[in-house]
OpenMM code with the backbone's topology and positions (N, CA, C; nanometers):
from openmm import Vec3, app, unit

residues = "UNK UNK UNK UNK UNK UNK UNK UNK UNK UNK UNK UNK UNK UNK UNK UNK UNK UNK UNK UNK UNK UNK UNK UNK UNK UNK UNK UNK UNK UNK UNK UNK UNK UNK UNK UNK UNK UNK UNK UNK UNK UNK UNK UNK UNK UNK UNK UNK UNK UNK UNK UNK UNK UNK UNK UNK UNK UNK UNK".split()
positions = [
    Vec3(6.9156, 6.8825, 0.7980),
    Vec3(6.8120, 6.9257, 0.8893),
    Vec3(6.8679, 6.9285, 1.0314),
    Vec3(6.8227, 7.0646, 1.0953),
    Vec3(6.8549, 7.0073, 1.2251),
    Vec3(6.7643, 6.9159, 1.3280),
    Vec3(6.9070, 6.8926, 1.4293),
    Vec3(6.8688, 6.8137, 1.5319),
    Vec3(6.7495, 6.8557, 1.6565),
    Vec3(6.6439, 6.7753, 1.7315),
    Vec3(6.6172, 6.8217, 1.7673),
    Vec3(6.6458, 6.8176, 1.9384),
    Vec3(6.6800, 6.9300, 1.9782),
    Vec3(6.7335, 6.9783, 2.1020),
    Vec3(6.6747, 6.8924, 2.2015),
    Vec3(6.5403, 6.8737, 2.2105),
    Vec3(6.4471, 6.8151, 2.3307),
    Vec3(6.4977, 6.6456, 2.2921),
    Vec3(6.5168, 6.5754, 2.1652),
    Vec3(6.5539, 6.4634, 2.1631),
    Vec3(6.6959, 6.3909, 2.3182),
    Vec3(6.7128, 6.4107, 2.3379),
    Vec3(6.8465, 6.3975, 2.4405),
    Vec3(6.7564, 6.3427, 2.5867),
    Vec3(6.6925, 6.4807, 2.6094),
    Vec3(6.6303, 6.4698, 2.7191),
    Vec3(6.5612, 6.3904, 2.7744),
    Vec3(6.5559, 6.3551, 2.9059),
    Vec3(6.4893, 6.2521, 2.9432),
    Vec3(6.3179, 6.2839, 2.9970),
    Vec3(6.1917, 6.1985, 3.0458),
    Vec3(6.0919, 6.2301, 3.0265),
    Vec3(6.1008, 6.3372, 3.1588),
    Vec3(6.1517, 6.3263, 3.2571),
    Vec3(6.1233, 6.3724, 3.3806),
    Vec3(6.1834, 6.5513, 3.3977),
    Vec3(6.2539, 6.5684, 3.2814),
    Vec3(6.3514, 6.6494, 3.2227),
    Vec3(6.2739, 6.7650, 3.1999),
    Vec3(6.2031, 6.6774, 3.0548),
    Vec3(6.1362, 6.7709, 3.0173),
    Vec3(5.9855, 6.8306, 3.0903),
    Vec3(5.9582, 6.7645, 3.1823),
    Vec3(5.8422, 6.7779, 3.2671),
    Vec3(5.8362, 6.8591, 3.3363),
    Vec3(6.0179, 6.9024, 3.3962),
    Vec3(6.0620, 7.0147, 3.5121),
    Vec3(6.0273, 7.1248, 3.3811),
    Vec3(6.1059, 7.1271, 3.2978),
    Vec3(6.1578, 7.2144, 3.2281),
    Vec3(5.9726, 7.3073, 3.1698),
    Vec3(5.8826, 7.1901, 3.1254),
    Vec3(5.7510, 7.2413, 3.1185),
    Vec3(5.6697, 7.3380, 3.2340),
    Vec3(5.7064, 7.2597, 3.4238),
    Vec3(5.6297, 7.2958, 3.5113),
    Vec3(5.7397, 7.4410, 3.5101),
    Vec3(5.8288, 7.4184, 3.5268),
    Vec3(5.9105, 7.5721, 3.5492),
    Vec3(5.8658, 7.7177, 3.4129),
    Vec3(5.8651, 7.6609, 3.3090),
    Vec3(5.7833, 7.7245, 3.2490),
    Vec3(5.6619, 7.7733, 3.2225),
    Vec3(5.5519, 7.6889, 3.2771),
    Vec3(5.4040, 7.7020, 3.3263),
    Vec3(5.4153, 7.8151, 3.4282),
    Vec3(5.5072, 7.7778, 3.5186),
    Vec3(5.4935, 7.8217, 3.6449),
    Vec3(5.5452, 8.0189, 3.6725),
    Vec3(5.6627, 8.0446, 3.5886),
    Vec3(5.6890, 8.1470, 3.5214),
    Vec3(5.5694, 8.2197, 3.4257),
    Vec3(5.5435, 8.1508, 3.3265),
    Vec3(5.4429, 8.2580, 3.2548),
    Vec3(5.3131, 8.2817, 3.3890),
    Vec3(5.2877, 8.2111, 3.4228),
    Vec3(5.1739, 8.1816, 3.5575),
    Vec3(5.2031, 8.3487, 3.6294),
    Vec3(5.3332, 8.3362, 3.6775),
    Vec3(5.3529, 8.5037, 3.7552),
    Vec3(5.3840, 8.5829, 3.6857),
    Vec3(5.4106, 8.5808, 3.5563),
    Vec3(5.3618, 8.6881, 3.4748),
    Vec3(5.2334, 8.7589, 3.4404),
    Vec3(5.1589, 8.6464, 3.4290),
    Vec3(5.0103, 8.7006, 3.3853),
    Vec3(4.9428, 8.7638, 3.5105),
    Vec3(4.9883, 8.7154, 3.6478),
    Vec3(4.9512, 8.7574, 3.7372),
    Vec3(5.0123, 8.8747, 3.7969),
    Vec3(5.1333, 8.8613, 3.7462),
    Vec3(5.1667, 9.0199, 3.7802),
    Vec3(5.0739, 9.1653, 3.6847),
    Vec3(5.0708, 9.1391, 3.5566),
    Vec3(5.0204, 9.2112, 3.4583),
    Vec3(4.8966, 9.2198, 3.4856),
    Vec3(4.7859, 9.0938, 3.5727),
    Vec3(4.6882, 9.1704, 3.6209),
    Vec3(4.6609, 9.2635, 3.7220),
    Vec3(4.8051, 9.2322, 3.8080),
    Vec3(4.7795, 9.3294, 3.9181),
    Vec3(4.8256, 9.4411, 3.8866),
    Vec3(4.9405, 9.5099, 3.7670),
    Vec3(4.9332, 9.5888, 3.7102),
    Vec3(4.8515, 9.6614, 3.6549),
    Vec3(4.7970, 9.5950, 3.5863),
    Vec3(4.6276, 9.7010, 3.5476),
    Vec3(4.5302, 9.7215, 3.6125),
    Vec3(4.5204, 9.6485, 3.7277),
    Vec3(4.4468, 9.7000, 3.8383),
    Vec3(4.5181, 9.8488, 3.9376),
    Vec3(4.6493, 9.8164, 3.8894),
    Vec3(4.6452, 9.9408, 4.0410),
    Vec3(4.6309, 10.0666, 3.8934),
    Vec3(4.6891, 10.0646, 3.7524),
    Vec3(4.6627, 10.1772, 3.6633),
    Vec3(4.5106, 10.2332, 3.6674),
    Vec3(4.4080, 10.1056, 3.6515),
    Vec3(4.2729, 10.1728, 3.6441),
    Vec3(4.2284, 10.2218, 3.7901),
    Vec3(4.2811, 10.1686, 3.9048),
    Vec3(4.2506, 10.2505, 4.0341),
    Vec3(4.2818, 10.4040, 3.9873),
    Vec3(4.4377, 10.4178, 4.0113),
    Vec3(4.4861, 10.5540, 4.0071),
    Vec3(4.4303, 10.6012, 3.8625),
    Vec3(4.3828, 10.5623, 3.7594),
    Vec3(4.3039, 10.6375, 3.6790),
    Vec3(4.1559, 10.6928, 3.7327),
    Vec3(4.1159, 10.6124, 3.8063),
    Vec3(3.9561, 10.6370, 3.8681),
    Vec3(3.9391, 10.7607, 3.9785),
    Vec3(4.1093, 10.7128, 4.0691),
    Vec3(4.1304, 10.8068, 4.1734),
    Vec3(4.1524, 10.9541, 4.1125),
    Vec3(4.2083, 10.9175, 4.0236),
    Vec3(4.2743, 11.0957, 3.9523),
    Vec3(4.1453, 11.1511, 3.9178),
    Vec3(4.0753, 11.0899, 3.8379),
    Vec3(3.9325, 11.1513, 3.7847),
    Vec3(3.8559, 11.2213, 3.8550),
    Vec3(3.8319, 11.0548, 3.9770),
    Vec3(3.7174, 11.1230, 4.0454),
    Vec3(3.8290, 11.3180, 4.1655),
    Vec3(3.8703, 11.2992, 4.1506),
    Vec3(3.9658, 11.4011, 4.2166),
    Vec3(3.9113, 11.5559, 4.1480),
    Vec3(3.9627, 11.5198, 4.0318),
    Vec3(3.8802, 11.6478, 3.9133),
    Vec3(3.7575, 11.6712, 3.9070),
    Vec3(3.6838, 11.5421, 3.9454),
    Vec3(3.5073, 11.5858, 3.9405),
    Vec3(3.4901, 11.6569, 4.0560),
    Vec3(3.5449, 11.6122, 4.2069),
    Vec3(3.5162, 11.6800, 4.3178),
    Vec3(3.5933, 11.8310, 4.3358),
    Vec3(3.6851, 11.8360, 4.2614),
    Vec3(3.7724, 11.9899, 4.2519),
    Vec3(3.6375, 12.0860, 4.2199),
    Vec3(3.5968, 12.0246, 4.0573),
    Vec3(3.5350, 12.0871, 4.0125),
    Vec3(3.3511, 12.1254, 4.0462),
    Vec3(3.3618, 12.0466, 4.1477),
    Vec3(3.2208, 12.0440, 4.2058),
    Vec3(3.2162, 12.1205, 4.3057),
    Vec3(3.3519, 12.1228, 4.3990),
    Vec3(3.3264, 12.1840, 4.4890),
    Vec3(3.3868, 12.4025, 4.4370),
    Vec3(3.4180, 12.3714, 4.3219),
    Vec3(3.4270, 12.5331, 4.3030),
    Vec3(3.3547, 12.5389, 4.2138),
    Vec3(3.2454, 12.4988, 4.2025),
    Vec3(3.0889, 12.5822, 4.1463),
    Vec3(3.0106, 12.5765, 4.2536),
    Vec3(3.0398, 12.5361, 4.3692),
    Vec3(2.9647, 12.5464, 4.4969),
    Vec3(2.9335, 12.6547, 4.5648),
] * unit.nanometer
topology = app.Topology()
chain = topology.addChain("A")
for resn in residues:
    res = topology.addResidue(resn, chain)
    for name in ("N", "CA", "C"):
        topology.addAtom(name, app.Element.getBySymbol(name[0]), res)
């Protein structure tokens, strides 16, 4: 069986190694929301763009 890797480590070790990892996925998720915020803007912006094209040449 293998060994396990985290056995070695000391408590304070693995505590960095947890907050640095918290802290990473943390600006991930926050990047990916600000990602889909600016997609559904420029989806809303493009749209509404086509409704007013099209509104203003049946005018």
């Amino acid at each position: 069986m293998k060994k396990n890797p985290f056995a070695d480590l000391s408590t304070e070790s693995l505590v960095k190694k947890r907050d640095l990892l918290k802290g990473v996925l943390i600006a991930f998720g926050m990047m990916w929301v600000v990602l889909l915020g600016v997609a559904i803007y420029f989806y809303i912006t493009k749209y509404t763009l086509k409704l007013l094209y099209r509104w203003q040449f049946y005018q």
